[in-house]
N, C-alpha and C positions, 0 to 999 in steps of 0.2 A: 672381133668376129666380123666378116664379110659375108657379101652372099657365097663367097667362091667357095666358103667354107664349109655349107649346109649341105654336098654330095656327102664330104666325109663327116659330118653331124650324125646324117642318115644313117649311114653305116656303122657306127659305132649306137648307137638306138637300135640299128635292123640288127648287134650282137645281145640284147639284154633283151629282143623281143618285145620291145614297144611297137605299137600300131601304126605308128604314123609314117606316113607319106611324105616324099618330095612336097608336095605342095601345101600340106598340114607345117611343116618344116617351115616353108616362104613365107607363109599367113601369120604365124607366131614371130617370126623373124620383124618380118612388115613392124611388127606391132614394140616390141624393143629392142633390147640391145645385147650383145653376147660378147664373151670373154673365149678363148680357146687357149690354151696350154700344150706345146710344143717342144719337143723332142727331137734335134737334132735335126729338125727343120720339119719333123713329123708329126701332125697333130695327133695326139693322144688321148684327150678329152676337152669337151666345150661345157660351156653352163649359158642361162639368159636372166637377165631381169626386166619386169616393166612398172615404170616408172608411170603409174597413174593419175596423182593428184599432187599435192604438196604435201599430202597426210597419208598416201600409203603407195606400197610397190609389192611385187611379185620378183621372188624369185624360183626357178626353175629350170626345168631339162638338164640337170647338171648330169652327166654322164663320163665315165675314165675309160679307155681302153683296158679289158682284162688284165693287160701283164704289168700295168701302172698303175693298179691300185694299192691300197699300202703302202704308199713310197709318198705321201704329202700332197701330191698333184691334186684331189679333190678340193681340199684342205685349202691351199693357194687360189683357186679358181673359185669357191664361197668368197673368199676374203678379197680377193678383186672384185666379185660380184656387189659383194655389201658396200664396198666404198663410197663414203659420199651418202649415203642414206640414215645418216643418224636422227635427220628430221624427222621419218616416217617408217610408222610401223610399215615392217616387212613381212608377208608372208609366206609358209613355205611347206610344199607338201612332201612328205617324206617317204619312201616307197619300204614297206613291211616295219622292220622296225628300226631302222638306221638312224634314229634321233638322238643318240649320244654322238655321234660324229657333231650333229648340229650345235649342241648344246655348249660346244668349246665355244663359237662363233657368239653366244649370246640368247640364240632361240629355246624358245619353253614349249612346251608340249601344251595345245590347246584344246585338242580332240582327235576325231580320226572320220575318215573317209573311207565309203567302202563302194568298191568297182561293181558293176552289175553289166551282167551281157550274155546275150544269146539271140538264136530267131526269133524276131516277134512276132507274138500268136495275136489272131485278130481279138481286137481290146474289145473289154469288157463296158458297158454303159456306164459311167457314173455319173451321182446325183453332184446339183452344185448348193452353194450356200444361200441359203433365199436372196434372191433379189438379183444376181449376178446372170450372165450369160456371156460365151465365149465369145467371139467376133475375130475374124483372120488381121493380122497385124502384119505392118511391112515398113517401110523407108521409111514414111512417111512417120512412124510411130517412134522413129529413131530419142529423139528430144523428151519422150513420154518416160519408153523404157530404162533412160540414163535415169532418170529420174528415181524409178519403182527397183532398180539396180543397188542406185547408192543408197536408198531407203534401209534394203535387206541390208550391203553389207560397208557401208560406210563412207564407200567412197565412190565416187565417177571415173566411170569407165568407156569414156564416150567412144572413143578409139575400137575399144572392142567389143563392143553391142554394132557400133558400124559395119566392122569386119563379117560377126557373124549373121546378119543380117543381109549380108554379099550371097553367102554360101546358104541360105535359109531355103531347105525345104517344103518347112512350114512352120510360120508362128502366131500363137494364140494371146490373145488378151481377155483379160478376168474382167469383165467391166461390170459397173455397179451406178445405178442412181446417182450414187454419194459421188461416183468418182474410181479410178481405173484401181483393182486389187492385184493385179501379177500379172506375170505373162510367162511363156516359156516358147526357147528354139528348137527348131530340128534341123541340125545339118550333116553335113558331110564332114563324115573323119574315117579315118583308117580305111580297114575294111567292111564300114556298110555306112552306119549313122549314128549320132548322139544326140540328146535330149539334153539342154543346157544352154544357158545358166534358168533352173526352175524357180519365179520367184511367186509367193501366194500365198493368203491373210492364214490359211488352215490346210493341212493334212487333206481334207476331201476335194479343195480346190485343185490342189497340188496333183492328184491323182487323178482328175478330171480331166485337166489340162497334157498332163505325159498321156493318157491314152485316146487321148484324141488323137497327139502325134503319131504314136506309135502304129495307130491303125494306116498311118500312111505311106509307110517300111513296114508292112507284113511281111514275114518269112523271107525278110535282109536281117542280116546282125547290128545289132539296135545296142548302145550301152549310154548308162547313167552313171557320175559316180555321184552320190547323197553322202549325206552327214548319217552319222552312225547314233541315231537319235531314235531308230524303231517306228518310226512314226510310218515309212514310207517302205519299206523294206521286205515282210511278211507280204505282203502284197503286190510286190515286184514281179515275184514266181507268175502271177498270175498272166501277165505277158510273155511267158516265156523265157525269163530273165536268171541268171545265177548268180550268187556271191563268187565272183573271182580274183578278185586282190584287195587288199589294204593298203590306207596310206595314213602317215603321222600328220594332222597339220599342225603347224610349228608358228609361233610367231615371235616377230622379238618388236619389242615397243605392246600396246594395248591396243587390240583391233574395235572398233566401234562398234555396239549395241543394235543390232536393227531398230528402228522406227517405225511403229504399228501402223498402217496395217501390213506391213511388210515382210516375211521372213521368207530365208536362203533353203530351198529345200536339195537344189544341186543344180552342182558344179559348172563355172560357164565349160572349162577343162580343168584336168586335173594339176596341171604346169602352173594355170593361170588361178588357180581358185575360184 
């Protein structure tokens, strides 16, 4: 895959009604690598992976043109994707419930992600965990948040806490006496903003921190997507927010346990995990 590649990327994404943008497109790109699949000199479908640490990768965006689906071309482009990665768990989110396709390749079913979005209403106040207060995070906190990143989910992602930290609206840090408990981003995607990657010791921090953000996108379309855990979700509405899609995520190899006080409450994106 080249950049020359990412107009018709678009395109085939602007057919299945993904969100994203020419430049959401570049910024993922930027960050790895992609495969496309060709048709008589005509691209038909692409896929990407990103190669994080030595211990883990992403794979994503994998997309076919409608009239080449069924015919193997997905199938072919997973397995060029995967090559080369036997070393590290792979991760993979699966859009409704297409995870029997995955599962010929190797991946297992680990849980599920659920998309949240609408206009945000202006946020509600909430309480934090004793002893903690939010404080605005930037560049500068780059070195911190890899840190409280790999904590949540196992591995460093120095590359793309960089990126989203480029595009940052606004980001918060959970800090504490002890020592820094989460953080979370607000940027630019699609059609308004997202909240991601959310990372925080607890449930009330978690939701402390996303409505600070969201109060700073009122009444733009704002989306999350979370782990499908209930913890964060009933209370989503309360910004304004709806359950609008599922995703499978999928992994092949053993993804790593968070490290306390650390956990993943959502998504940096849904491609990237």
């Amino acid at each position: 895959m080249a950049q020359s590649d990412l107009p018709v990327a678009l395109s085939l994404s602007e057919d299945v009604r993904w969100p994203h943008r020419l430049s959401d497109w570049k910024t993922l790109f930027q960050l790895g690598e992609g495969r496309v699949a060709e048709v008589g000199g005509a691209v038909v479908g692409v896929g990407m992976r990103w190669l994080w640490d030595e211990r883990g990768a992403s794979v994503g965006l994998l997309v076919v043109a409608p009239a080449f689906r069924e015919r193997g071309v997905g199938s072919a482009l997973l397995e060029a994707l995967c090559a080369g990665l036997d070393g590290r768990t792979v991760l993979l989110h699966a859009p409704g419930k297409l995870h029997r396709f995955y599962a010929r390749m190797g991946f297992e079913r680990i849980g599920e992600v659920h998309q949240y979005q609408g206009k945000a209403l202006p946020a509600p106040l909430m309480a934090l965990p004793d002893g903690c207060r939010l404080r605005p995070g930037g560049r500068n906190d780059l070195e911190l948040l890899v840190g409280m990143e790999q904590g949540a989910r196992g591995v460093a992602r120095s590359s793309l806490i960089q990126a989203w930290l480029r595009q940052s609206i606004g980001t918060v840090v959970l800090d504490h006496p002890d020592g820094p408990r989460g953080f979370a981003i607000l940027r630019r995607f699609g059609r308004g903003a997202m909240v991601g990657p959310v990372v925080a010791p607890c449930a009330m921090a978690a939701k402390a921190m996303i409505a600070h953000l969201a109060g700073l996108v009122t009444g733009r379309v704002l989306r999350l997507d979370v782990h499908a855990d209930g913890e964060l979700e009933d209370w989503l509405g309360c910004l304004g927010l709806a359950h609008v899609a599922d995703a499978t995520v999928l992994a092949r190899g053993t993804p790593a346990s968070p490290t306390a006080p650390f956990l993943p409450f959502a998504l940096a994106d849904k491609a990237l995990g």
